[in-house]
Each structure stands twice: as C-alpha cells, then as structure tokens.
KOLTITI-532532 format. One record per residue (C-alpha): x, y, z; residue in one letter; residue number from 0. Coordinates in steps of 0.25 Angstrom, whole numbers. Each point is the difference from the previous one (the first is absolute). Layout:
BEGIN
+-------+-------+-------+-----+-----+
!    c1 !    c2 !    c3 ! res !   n !
+-------+-------+-------+-----+-----+
!     X !     Y !     Z !   a ! NUM !
...
+-------+-------+-------+-----+-----+
***
This chain:
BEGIN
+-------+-------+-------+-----+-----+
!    c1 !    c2 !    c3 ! res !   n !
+-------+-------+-------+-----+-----+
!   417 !   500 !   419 !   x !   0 !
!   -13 !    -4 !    -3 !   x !   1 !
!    -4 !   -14 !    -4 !   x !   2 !
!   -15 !    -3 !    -4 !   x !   3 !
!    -5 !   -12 !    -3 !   x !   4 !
!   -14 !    -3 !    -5 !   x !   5 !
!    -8 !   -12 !    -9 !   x !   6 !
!    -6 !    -8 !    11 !   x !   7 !
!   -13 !    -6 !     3 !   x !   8 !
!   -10 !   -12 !     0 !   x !   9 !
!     2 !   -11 !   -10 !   x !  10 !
!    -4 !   -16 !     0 !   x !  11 !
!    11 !   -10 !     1 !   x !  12 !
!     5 !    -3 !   -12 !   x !  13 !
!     1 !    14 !    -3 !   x !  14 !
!    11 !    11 !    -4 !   x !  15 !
!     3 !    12 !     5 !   x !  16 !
!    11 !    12 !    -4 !   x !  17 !
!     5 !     8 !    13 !   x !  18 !
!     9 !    13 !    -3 !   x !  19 !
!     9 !     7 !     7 !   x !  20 !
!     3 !    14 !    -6 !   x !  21 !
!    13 !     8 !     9 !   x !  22 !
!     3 !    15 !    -1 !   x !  23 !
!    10 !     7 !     7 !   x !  24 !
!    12 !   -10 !    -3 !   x !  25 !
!     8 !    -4 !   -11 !   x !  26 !
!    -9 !   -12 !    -3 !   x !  27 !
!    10 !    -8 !    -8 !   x !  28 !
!    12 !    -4 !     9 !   x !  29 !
!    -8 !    -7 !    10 !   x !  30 !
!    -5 !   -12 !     3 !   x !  31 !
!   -17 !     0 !     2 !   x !  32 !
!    -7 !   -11 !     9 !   x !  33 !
!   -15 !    -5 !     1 !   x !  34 !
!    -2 !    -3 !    13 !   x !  35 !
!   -16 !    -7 !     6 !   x !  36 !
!    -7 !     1 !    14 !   x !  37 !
!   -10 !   -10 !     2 !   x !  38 !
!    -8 !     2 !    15 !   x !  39 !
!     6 !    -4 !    10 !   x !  40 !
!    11 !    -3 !    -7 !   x !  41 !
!    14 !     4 !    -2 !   x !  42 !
!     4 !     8 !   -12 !   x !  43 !
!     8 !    -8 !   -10 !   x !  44 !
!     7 !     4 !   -11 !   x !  45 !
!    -5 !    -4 !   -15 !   x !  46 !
!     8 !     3 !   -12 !   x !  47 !
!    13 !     9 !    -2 !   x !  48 !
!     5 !     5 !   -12 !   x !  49 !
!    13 !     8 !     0 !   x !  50 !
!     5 !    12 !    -7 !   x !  51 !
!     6 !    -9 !   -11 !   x !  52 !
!   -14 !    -8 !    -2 !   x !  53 !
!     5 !   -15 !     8 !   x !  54 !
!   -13 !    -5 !     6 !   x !  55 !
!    -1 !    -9 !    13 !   x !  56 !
!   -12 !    -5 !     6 !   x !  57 !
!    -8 !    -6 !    12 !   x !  58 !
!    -1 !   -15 !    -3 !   x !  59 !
!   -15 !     3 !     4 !   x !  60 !
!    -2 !     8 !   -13 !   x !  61 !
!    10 !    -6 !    -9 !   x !  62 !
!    -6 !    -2 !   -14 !   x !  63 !
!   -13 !     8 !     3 !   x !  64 !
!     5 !    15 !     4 !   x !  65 !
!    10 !     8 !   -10 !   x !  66 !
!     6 !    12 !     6 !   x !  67 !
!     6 !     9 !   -12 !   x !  68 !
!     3 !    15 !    -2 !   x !  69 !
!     0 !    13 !    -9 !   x !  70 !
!    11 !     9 !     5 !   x !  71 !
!    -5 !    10 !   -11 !   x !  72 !
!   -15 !     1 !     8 !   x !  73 !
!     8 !    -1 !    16 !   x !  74 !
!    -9 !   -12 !     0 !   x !  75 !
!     1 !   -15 !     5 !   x !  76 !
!   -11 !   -11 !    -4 !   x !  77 !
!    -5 !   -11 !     7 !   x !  78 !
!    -8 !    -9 !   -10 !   x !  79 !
!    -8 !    -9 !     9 !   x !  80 !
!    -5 !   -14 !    -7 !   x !  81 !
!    -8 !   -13 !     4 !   x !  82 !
!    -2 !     8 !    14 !   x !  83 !
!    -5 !    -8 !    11 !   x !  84 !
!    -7 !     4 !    13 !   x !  85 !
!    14 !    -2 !     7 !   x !  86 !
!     5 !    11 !    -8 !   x !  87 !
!   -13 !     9 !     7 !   x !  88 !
!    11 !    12 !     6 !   x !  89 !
!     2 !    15 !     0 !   x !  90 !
!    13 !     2 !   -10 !   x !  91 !
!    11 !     8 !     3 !   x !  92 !
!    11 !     5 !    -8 !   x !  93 !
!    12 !     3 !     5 !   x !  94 !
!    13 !     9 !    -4 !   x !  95 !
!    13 !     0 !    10 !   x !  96 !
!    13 !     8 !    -3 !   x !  97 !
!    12 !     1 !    10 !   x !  98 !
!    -5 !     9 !     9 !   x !  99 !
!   -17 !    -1 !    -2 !   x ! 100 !
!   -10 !   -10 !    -2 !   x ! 101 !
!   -14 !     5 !    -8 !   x ! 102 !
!   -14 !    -8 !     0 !   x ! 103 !
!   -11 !     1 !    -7 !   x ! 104 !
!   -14 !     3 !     5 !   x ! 105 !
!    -5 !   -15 !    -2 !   x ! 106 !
!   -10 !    -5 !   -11 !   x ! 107 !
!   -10 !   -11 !     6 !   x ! 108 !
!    -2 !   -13 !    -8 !   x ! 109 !
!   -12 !    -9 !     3 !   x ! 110 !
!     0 !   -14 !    -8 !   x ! 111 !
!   -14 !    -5 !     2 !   x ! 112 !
!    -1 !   -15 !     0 !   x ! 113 !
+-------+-------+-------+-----+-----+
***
C-alpha cells in the first residue's frame, strides 16, 4: 500500500492551497482517509476526516477554511486549503488505517507567509 501525497508549497496568508493524496495498493473506497499536520516542534494533530461513505469532520482550528473531499474513481483524497494563516505553516500528512495496518503518506510542506 502506497499513499502519495503532493500539492504543497509557499503561499501568502490569505491564500489557498489543494494537497492530494493518491493510494494504490488497497481497495481505496471502503476506508476512511485522514489529513493529518506537524508543525516544529509540535505534536502531529489530526486535520479533516472523511469516511468511506463521504461524512466529514474537522479540527475546530480549520472549520470553515479546509474542505477534505474524495474521488474514489482516481484512489484520491483532497485537501482544499483556504484563507490559510501562518498557523496553518506544517507538513501534511495523510493517513489510511484498516484493522490490522495503518499507511501515511510522504508529507507535503505548507508555508503561509504573513
């Protein structure tokens, strides 16, 4: 199982960003997919959910702002990233876990520039 993840980089606040997730190796559509962030020195902390049947949860920090959706016909998970903030400055995780495994993706670095 391989999650990639990619769409990251430097943006000004105020800005958007889409992260994606592609998976391979797993039947995509019967799990939930996670977005997870790191900032330094900081704990990782998880950002936006979505299940296998599409219900959406979020961090109260993001609510409003971040929209996590998917495209089980691309094995893909989107991140869509708006009105960033240098708080949201982190490398981006996401996340697949089944009974028996969890996967994580490379990470994506976002910088929001104040």
């Amino acid at each position: 199982v391989q999650l990639q993840a990619s769409g990251g980089g430097l943006v000004q606040a105020g800005g958007s960003l889409r992260l994606s997730c592609t998976a391979s190796g797993i039947t995509f559509s019967i799990y939930a997919i996670d977005w997870y962030r790191q900032a330094p020195e900081k704990e990782r902390e998880l950002v936006a959910a979505i299940s296998s049947g599409a219900i959406t949860t979020y961090a109260d920090s993001v609510k409003g702002r971040l929209f996590i959706s998917r495209d089980n016909a691309q094995n893909t998970v989107y991140l869509l990233m708006t009105s960033l903030k240098p708080e949201d400055t982190a490398v981006y995780y996401c996340h697949l876990g089944t009974t028996w495994d969890t996967y994580w993706g490379q990470g994506t670095q976002v910088t929001v520039s104040s």
